[in-house]
N, CA and C atoms as an extended XYZ file, in Angstrom:
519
Properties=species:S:1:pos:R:3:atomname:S:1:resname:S:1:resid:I:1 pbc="F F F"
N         0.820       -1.203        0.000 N   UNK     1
C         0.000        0.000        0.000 CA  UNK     1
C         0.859        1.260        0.000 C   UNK     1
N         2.189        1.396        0.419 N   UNK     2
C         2.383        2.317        0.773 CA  UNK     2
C         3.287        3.042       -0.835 C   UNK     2
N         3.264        1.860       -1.957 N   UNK     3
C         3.908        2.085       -2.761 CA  UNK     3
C         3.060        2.611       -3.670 C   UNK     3
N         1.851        3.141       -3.638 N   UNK     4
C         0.947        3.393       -4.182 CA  UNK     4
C         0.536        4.340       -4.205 C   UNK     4
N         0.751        5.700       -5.253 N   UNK     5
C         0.863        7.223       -5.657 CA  UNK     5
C        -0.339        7.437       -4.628 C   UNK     5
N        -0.374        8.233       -3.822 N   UNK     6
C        -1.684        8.950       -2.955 CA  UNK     6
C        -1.449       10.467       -3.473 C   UNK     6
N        -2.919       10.755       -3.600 N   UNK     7
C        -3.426       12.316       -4.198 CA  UNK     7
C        -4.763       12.370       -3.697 C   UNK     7
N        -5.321       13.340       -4.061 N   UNK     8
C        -6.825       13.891       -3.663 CA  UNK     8
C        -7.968       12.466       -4.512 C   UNK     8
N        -7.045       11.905       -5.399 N   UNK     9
C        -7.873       10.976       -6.167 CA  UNK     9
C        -8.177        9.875       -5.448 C   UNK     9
N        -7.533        9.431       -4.287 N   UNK    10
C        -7.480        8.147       -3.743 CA  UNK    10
C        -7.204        7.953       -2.030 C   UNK    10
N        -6.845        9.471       -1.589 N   UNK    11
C        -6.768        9.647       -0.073 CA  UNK    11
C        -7.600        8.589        0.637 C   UNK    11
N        -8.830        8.927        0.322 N   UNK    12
C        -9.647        8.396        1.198 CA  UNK    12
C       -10.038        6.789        1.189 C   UNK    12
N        -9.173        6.037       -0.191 N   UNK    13
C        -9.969        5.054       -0.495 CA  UNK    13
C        -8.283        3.960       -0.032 C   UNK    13
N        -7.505        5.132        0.063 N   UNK    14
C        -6.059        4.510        0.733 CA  UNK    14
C        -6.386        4.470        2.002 C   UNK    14
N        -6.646        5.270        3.068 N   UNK    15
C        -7.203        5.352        4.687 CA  UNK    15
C        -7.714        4.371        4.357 C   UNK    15
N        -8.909        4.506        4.183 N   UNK    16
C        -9.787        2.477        4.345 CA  UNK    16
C        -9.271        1.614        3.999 C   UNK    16
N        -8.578        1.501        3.237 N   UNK    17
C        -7.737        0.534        2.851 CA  UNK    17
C        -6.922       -0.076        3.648 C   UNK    17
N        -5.710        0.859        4.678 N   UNK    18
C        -4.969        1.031        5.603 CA  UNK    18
C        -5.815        0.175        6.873 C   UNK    18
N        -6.865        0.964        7.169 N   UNK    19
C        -7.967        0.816        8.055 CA  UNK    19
C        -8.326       -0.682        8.227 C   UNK    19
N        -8.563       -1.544        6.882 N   UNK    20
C        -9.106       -2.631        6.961 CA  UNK    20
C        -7.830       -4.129        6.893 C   UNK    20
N        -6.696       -3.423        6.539 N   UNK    21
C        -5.417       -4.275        6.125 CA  UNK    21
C        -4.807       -4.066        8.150 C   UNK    21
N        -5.377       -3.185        8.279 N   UNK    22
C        -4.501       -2.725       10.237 CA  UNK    22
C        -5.162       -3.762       11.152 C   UNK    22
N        -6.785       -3.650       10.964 N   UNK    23
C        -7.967       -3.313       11.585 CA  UNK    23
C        -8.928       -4.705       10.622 C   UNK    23
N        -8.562       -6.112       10.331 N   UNK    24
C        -9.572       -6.447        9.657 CA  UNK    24
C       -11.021       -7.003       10.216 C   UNK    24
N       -12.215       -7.097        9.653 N   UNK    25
C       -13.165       -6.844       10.755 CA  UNK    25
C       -13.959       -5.328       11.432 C   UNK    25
N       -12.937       -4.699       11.683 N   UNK    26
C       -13.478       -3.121       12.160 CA  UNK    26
C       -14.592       -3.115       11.328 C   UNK    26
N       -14.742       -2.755       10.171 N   UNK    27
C       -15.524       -1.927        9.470 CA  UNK    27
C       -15.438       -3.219        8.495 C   UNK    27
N       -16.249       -4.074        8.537 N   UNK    28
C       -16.387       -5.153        7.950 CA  UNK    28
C       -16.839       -4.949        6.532 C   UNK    28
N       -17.404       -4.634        5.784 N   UNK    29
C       -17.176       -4.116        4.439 CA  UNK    29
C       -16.579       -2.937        3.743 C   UNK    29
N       -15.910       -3.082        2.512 N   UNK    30
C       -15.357       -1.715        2.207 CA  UNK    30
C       -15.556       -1.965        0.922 C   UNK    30
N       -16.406       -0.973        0.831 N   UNK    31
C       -16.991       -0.993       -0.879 CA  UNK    31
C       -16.388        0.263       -1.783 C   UNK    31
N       -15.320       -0.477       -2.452 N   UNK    32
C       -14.545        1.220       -3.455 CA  UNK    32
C       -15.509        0.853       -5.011 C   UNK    32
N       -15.620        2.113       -5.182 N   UNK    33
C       -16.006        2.415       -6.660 CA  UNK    33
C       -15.461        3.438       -7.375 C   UNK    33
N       -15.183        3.061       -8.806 N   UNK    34
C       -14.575        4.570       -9.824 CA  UNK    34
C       -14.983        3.785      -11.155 C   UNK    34
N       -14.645        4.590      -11.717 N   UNK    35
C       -14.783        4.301      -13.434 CA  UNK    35
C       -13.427        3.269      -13.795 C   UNK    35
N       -13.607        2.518      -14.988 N   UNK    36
C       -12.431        2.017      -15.365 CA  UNK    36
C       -11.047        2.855      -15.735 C   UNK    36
N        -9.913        2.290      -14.873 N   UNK    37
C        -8.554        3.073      -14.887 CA  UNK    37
C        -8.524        3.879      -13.789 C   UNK    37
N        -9.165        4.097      -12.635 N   UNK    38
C        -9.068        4.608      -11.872 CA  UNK    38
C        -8.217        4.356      -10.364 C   UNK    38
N        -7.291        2.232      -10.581 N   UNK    39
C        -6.651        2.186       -9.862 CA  UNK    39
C        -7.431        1.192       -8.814 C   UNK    39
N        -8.424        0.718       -8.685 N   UNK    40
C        -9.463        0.099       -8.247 CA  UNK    40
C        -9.101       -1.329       -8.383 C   UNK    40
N        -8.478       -2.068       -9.458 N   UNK    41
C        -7.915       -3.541       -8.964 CA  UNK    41
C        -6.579       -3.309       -8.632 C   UNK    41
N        -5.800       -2.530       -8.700 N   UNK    42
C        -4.116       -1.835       -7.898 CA  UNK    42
C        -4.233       -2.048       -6.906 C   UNK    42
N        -5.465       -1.186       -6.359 N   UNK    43
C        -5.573       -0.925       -4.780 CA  UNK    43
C        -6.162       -2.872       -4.249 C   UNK    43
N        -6.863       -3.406       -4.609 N   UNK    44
C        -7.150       -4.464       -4.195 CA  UNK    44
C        -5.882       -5.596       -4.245 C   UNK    44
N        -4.935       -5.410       -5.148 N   UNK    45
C        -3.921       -6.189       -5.213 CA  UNK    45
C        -3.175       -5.832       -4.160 C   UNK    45
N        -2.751       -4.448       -3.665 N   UNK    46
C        -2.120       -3.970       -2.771 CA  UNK    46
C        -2.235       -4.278       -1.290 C   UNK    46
N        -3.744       -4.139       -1.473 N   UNK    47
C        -4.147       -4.818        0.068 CA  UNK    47
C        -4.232       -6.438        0.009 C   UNK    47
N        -4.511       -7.284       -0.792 N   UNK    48
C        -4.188       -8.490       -0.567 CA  UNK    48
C        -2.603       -8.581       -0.398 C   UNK    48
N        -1.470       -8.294       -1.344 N   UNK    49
C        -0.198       -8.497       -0.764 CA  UNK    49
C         0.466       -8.111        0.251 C   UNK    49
N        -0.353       -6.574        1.188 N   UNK    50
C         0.324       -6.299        2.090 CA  UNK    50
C        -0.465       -7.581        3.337 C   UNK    50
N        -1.673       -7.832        3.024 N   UNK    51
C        -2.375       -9.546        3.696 CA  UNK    51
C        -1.195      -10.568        3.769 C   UNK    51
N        -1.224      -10.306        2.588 N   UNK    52
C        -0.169      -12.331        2.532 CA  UNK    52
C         1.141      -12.256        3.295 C   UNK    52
N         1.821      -10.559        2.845 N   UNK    53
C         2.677      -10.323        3.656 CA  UNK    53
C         2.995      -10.241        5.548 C   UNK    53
N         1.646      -10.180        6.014 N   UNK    54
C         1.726      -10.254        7.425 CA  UNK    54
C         1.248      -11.926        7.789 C   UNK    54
N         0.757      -12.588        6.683 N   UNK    55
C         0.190      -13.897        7.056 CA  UNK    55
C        -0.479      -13.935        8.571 C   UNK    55
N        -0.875      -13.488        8.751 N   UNK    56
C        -2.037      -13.409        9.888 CA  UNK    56
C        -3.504      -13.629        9.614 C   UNK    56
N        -3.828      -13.887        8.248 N   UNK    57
C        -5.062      -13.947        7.905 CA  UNK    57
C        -5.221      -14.605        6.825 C   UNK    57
N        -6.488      -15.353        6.572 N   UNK    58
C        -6.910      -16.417        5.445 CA  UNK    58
C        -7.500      -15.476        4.611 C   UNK    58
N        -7.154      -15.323        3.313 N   UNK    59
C        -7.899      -14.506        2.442 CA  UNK    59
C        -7.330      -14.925        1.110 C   UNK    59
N        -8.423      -14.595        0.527 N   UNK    60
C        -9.213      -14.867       -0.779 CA  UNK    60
C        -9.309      -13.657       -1.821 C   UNK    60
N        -8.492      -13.430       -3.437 N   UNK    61
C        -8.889      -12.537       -4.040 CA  UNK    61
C        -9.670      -13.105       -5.072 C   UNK    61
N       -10.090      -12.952       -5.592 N   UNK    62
C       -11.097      -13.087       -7.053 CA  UNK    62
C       -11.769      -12.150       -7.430 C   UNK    62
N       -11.699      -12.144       -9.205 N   UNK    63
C       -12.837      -11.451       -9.836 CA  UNK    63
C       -13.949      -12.104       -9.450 C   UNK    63
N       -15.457      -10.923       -9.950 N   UNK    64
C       -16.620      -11.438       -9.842 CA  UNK    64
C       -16.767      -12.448      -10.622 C   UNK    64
N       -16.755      -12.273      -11.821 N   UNK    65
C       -16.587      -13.631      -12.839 CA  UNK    65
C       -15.605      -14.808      -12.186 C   UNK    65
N       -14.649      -14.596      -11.888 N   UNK    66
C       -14.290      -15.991      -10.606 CA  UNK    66
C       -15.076      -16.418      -10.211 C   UNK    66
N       -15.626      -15.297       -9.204 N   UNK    67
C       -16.497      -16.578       -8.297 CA  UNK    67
C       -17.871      -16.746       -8.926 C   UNK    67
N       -18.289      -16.071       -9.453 N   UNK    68
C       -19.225      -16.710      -10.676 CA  UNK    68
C       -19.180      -17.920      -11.387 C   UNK    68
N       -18.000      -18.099      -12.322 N   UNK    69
C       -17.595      -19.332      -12.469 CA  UNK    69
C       -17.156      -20.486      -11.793 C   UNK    69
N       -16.828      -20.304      -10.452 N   UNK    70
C       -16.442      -21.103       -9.433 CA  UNK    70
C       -17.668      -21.452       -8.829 C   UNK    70
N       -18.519      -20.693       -8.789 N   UNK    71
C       -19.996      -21.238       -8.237 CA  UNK    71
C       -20.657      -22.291       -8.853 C   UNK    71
N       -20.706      -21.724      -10.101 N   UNK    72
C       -21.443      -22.582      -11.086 CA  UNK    72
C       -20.774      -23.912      -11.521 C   UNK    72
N       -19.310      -23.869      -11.329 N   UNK    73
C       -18.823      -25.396      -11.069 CA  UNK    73
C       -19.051      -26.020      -10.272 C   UNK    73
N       -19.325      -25.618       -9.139 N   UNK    74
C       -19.575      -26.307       -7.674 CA  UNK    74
C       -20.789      -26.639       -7.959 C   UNK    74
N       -21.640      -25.643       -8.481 N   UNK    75
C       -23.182      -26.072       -8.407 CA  UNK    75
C       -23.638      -27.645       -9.317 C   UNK    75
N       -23.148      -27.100      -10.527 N   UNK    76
C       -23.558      -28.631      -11.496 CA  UNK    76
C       -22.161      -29.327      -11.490 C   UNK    76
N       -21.393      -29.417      -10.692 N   UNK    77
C       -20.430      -31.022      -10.473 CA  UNK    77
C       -20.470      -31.090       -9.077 C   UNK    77
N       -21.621      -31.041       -8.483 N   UNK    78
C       -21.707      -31.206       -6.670 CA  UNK    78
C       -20.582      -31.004       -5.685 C   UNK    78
N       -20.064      -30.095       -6.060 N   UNK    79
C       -19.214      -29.471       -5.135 CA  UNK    79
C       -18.925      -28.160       -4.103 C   UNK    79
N       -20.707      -28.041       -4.350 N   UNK    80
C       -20.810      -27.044       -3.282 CA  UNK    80
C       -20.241      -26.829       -1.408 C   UNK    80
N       -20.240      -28.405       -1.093 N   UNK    81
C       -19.644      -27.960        0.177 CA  UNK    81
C       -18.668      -27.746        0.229 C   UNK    81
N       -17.137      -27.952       -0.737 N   UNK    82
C       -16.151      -27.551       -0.472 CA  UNK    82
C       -15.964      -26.158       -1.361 C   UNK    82
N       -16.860      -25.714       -1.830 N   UNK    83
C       -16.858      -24.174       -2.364 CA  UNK    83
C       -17.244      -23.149       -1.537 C   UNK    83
N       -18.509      -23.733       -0.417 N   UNK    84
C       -18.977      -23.215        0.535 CA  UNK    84
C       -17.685      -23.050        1.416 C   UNK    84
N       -16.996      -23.870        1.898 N   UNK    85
C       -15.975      -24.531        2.814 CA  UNK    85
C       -14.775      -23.269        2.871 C   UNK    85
N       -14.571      -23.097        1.352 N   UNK    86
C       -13.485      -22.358        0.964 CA  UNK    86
C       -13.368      -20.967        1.421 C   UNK    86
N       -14.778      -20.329        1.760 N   UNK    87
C       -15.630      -19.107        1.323 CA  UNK    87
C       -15.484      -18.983        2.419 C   UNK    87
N       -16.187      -20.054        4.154 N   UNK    88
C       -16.360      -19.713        5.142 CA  UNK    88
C       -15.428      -20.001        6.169 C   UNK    88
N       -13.999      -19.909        5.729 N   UNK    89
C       -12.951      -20.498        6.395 CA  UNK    89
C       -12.279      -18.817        6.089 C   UNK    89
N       -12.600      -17.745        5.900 N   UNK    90
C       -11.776      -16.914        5.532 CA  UNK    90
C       -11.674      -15.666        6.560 C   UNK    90
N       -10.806      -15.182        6.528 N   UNK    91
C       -10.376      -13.649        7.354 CA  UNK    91
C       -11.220      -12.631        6.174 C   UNK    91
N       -10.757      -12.598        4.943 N   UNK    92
C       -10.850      -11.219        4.173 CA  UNK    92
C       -11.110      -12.384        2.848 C   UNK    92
N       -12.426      -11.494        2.615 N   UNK    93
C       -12.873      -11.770        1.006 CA  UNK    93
C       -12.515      -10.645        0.524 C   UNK    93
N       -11.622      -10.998       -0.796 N   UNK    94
C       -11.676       -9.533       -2.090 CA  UNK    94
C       -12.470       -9.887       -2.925 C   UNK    94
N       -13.663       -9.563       -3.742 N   UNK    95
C       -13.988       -9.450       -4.995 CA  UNK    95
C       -13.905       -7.935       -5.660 C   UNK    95
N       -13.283       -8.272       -6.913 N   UNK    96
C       -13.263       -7.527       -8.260 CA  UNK    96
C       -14.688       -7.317       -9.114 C   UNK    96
N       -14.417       -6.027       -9.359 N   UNK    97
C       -16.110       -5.683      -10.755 CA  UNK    97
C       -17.145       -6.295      -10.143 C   UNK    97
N       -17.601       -6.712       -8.856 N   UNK    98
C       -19.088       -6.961       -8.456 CA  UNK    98
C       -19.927       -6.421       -9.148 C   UNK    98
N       -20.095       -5.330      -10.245 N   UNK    99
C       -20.915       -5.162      -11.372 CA  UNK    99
C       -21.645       -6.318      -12.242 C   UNK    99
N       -20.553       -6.980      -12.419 N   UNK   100
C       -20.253       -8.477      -13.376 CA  UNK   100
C       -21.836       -9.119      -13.034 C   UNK   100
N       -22.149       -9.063      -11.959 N   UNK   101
C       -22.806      -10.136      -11.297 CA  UNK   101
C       -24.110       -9.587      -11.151 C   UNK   101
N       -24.278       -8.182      -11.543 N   UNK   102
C       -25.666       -7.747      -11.969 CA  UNK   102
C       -26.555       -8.388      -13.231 C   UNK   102
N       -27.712       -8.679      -12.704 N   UNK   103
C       -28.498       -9.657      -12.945 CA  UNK   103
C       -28.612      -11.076      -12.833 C   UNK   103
N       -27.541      -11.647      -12.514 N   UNK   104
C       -26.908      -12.787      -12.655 CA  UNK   104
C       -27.587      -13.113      -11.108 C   UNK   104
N       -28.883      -13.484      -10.749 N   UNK   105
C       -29.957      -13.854       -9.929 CA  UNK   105
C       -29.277      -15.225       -9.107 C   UNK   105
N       -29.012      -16.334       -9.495 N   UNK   106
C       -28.952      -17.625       -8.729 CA  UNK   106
C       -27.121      -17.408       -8.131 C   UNK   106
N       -26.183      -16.477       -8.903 N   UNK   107
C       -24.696      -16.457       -8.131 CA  UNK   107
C       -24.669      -15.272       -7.150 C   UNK   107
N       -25.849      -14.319       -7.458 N   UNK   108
C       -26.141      -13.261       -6.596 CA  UNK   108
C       -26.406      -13.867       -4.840 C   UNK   108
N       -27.307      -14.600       -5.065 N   UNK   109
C       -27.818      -15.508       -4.145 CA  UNK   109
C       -27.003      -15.846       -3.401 C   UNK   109
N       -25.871      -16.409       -3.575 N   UNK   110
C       -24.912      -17.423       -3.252 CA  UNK   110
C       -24.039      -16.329       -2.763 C   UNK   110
N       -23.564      -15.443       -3.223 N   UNK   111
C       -22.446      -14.396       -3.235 CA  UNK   111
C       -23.085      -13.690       -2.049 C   UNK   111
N       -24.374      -13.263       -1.902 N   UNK   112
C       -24.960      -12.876       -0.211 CA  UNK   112
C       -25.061      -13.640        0.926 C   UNK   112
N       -25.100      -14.708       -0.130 N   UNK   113
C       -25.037      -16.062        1.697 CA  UNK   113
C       -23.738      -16.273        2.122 C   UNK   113
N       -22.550      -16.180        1.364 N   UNK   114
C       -21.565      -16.198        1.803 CA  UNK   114
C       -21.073      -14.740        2.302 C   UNK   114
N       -21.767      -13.907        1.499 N   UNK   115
C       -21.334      -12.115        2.255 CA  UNK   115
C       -21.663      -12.049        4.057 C   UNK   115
N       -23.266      -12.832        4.046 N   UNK   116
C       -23.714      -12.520        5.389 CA  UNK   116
C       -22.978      -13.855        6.103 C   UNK   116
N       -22.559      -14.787        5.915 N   UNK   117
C       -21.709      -15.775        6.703 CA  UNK   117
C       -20.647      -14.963        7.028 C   UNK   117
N       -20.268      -14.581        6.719 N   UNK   118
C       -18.521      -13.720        7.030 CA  UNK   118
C       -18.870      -12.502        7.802 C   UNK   118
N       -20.033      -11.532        7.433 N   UNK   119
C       -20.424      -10.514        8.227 CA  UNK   119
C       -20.612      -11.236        9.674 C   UNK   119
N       -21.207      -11.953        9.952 N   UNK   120
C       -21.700      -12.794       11.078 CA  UNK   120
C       -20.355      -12.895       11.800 C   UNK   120
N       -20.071      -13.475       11.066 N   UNK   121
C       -18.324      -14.184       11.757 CA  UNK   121
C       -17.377      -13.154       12.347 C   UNK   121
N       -17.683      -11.648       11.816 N   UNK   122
C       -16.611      -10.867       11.956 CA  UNK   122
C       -15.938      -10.500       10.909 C   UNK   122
N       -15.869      -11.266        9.654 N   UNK   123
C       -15.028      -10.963        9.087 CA  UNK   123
C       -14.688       -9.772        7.837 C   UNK   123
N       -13.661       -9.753        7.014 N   UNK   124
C       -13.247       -8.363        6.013 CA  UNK   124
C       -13.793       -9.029        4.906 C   UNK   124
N       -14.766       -8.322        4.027 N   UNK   125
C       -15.007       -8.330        2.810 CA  UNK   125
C       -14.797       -6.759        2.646 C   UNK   125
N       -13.933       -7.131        0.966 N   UNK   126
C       -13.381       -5.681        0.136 CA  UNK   126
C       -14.222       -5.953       -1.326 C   UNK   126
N       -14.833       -5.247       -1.929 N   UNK   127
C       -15.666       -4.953       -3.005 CA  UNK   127
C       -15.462       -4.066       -4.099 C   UNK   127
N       -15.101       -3.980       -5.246 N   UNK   128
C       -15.203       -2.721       -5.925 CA  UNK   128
C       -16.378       -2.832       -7.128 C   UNK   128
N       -16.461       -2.286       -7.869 N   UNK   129
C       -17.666       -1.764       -8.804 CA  UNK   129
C       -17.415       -0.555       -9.381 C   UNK   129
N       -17.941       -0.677      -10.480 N   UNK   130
C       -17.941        0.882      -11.435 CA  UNK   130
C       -18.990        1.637      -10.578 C   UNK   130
N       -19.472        1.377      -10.058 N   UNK   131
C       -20.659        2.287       -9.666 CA  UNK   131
C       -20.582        2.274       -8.130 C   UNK   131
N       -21.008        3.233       -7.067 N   UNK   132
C       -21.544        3.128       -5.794 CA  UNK   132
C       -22.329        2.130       -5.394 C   UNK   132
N       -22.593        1.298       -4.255 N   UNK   133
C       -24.037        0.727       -4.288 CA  UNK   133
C       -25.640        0.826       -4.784 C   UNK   133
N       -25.461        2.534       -4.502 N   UNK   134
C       -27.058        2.926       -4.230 CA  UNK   134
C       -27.365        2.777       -5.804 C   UNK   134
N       -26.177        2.703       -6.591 N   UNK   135
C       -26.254        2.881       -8.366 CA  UNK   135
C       -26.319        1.481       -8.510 C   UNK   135
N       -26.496        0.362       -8.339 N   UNK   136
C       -26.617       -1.161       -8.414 CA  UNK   136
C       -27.786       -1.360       -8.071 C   UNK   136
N       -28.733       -1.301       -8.393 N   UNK   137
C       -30.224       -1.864       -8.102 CA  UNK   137
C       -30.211       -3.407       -8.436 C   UNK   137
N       -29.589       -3.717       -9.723 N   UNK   138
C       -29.372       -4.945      -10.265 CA  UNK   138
C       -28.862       -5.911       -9.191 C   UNK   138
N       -28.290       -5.312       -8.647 N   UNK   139
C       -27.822       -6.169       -7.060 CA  UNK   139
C       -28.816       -6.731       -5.901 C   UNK   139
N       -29.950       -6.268       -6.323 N   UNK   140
C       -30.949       -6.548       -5.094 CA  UNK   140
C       -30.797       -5.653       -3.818 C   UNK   140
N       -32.220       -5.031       -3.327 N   UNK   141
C       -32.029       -4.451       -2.624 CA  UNK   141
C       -31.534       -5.039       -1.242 C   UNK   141
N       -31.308       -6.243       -0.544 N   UNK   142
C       -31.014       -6.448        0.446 CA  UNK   142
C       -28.895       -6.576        0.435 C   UNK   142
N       -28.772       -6.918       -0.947 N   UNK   143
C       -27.129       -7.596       -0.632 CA  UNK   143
C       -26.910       -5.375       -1.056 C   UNK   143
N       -27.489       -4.613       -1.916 N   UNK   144
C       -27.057       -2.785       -1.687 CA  UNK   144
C       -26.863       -2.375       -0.272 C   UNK   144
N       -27.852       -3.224        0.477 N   UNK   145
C       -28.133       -2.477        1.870 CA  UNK   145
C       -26.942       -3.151        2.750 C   UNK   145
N       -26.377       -3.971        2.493 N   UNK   146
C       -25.066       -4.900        3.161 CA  UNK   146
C       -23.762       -4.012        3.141 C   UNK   146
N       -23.568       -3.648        1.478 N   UNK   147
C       -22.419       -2.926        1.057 CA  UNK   147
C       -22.472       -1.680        1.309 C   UNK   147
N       -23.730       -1.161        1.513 N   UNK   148
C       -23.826        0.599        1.520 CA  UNK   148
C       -23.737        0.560        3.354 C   UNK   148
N       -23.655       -0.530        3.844 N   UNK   149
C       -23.600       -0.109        5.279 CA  UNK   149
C       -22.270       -0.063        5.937 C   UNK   149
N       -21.222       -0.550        5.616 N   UNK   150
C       -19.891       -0.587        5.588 CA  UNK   150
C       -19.203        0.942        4.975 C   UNK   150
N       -17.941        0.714        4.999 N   UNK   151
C       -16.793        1.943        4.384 CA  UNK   151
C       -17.485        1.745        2.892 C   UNK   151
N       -17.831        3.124        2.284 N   UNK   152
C       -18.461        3.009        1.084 CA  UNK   152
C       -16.861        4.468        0.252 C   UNK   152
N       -16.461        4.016       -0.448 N   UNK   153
C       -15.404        5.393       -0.842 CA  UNK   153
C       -15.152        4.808       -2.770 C   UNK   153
N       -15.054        6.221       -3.030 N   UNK   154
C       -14.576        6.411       -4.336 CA  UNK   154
C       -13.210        6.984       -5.446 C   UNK   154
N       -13.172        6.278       -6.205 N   UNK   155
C       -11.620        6.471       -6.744 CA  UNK   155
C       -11.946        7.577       -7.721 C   UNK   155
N       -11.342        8.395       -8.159 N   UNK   156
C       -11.299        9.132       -8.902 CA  UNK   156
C        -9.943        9.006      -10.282 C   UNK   156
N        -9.931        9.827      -11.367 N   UNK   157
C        -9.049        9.496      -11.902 CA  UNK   157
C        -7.890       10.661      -11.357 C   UNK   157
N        -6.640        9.927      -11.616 N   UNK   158
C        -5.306       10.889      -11.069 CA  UNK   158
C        -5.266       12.376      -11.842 C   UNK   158
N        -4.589       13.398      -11.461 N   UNK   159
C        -4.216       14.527      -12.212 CA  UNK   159
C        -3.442       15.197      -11.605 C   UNK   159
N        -2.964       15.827      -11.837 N   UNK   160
C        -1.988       16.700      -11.876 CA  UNK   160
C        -0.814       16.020      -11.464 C   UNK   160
N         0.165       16.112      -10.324 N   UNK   161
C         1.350       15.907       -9.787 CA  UNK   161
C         0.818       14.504       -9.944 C   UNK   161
N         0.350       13.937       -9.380 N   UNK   162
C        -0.290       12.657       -8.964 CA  UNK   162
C        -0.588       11.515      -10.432 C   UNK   162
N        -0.759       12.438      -11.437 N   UNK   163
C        -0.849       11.672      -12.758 CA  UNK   163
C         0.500       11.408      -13.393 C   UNK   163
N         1.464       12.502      -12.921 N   UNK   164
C         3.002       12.593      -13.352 CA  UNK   164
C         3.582       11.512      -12.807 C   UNK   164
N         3.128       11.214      -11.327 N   UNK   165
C         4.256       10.283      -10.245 CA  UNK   165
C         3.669        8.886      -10.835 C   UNK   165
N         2.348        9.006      -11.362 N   UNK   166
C         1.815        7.722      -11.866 CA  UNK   166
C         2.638        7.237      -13.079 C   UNK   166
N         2.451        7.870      -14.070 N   UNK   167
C         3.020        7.570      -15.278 CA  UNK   167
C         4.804        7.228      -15.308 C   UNK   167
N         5.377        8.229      -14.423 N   UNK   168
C         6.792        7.956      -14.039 CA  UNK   168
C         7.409        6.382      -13.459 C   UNK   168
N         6.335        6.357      -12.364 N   UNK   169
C         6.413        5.096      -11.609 CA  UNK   169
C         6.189        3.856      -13.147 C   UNK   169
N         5.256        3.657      -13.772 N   UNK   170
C         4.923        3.011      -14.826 CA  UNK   170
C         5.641        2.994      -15.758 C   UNK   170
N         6.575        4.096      -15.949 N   UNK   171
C         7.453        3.809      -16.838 CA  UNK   171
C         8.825        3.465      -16.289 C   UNK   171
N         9.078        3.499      -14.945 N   UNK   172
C        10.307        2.277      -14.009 CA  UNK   172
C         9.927        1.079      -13.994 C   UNK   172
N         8.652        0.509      -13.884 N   UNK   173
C         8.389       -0.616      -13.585 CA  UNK   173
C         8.710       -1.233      -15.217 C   UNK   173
């Protein structure tokens, strides 16, 4: 995390970030949203490696389409209890583009029963989306009301100094 350009674009979505990688549990959901390119799977990679790096915690990254597709294997080759298994053994869920999964009714389902198993438990789920919650209707109103109740923060795109240190950094790497 700490290698990761901070500006007015991302202050706040770095604090929670910090917050939930220090603190996992505190603030048991953290739902970031921005437009595409805004740094939104960076920041999720960042906080899973600074995770793996303290190994203190069981966690899980995936796109939505992951676990979309991982569901639906479990579902028609009967392997739901060790998909379930996988899900409820964890410190910190990441999912990617939770957009993905708008409309998508029977993995929606599944993706809230395992959201509210982990809420229950205590545990960190991290979320991003092109959109805010309250902008996901497609989500159902009960799993909006899950995510909008947690750290809800938004990415913006970089500029000025902050777009320079970006592009610089990108062109060392």
């Amino acid at each position: 995390l700490d290698q990761l350009v901070e500006g007015e674009h991302n202050r706040i979505a770095l604090a929670d970030a910090r917050q939930v990688t220090e603190h996992p549990g505190d603030e048991t959901t953290l739902f970031i949203h921005g437009a595409t390119g805004t740094g939104k799977t960076r920041l999720l990679q960042a906080i899973h490696e600074q995770v793996l790096r303290g190994r203190r915690y069981r966690s899980l990254s995936v796109s939505a389409e992951q676990f979309m597709t991982s569901f639906l294997e479990a579902l028609h080759g009967r392997g739901m209890p060790s998909f379930r298994a996988k899900h409820r053994d964890l410190d910190l869920l990441i999912v990617d583009d939770l957009h993905f999964l708008c409309g998508k009714r029977t993995t929606l389902i599944e993706f809230q029963n395992r959201l509210d198993q982990l809420l229950q438990a205590g545990r960190q789920v991290i979320v991003t989306a092109n959109r805010p919650p309250a902008e996901l209707p497609e989500l159902g109103p009960e799993l909006v009301g899950r995510l909008a109740s947690g750290l809800v923060c938004g990415l913006e795109q970089a500029t000025g100094e902050s777009k320079r240190t970006l592009v610089r950094d990108l062109a060392r790497e």
